[in-house]
N, C-alpha and C positions, 0 to 999 in steps of 0.2 A: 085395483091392486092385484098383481097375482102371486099366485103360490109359489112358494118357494123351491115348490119340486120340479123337476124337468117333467115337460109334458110325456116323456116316454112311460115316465112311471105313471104316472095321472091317468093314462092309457091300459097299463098294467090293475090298478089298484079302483079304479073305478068308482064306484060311487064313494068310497074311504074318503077321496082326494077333494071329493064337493063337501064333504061331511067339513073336515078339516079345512078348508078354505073358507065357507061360513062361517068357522068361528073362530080362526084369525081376523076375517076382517072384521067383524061384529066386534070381537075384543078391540083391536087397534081404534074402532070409532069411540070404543065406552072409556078408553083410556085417552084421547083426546088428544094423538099422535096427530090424528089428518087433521080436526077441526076441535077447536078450543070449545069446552065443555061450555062455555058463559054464550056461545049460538044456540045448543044443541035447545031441545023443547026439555022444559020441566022433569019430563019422565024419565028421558034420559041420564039428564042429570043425577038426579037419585037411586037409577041403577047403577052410576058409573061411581056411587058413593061406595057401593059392596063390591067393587072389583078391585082387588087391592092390584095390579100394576097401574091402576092410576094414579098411586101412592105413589110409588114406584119412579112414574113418572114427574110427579109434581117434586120430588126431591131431587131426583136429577136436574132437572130445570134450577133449584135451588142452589146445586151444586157449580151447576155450573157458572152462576153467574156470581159466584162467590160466598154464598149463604150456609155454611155446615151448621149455622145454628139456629137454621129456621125449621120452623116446627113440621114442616112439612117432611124433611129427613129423620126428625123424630120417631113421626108416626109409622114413615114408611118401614124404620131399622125395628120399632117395636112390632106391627104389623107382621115382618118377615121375621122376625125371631121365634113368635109364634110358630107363623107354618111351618118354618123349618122344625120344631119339634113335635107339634105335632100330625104333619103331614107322614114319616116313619109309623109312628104310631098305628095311625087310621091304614096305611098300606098293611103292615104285620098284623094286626086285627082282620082286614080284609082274606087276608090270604091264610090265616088260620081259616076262619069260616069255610074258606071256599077247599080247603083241603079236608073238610071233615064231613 
């Protein structure tokens, strides 16, 4: 899989661009876009429990195949209702800190 950046930049930015490409593709494997989580070995699996675009993912899948009221878009809309409030949060906290 590659990055989504043009290699000019990658060129430019340099080790950032391996940084960032490691953990897209790591994420894209824990959320089980390339390969369905029920392959992967044990460990995986239970890491890909803490990643919420696996949510994400598994409610899409839901979605699309006509399921709005499976529990899987559930979890996914409670899940991201969280982060979304408190992800602001933990940034504005962040950046007081970091300004004092």
């Amino acid at each position: 899989m590659r990055s989504l950046l043009p290699d000019s930049l990658c060129l430019i930015c340099g080790s950032y661009c391996i940084i960032t490409s490691s953990f897209s593709q790591a994420n894209c494997r824990l959320t089980h876009l390339v390969l369905p989580l029920t392959l992967a070995p044990g460990v995986l699996q239970k890491i890909a429990g803490l990643n919420p675009f696996a949510y994400a993912v598994d409610a899409s899948r839901a979605l699309v195949n006509g399921n709005p009221g499976d529990v899987a878009v559930l979890q996914a809309f409670a899940i991201f209702i969280v982060l979304t409030v408190l992800s602001p949060v933990w940034a504005t906290r962040s950046m007081r800190q970091a300004m004092m």
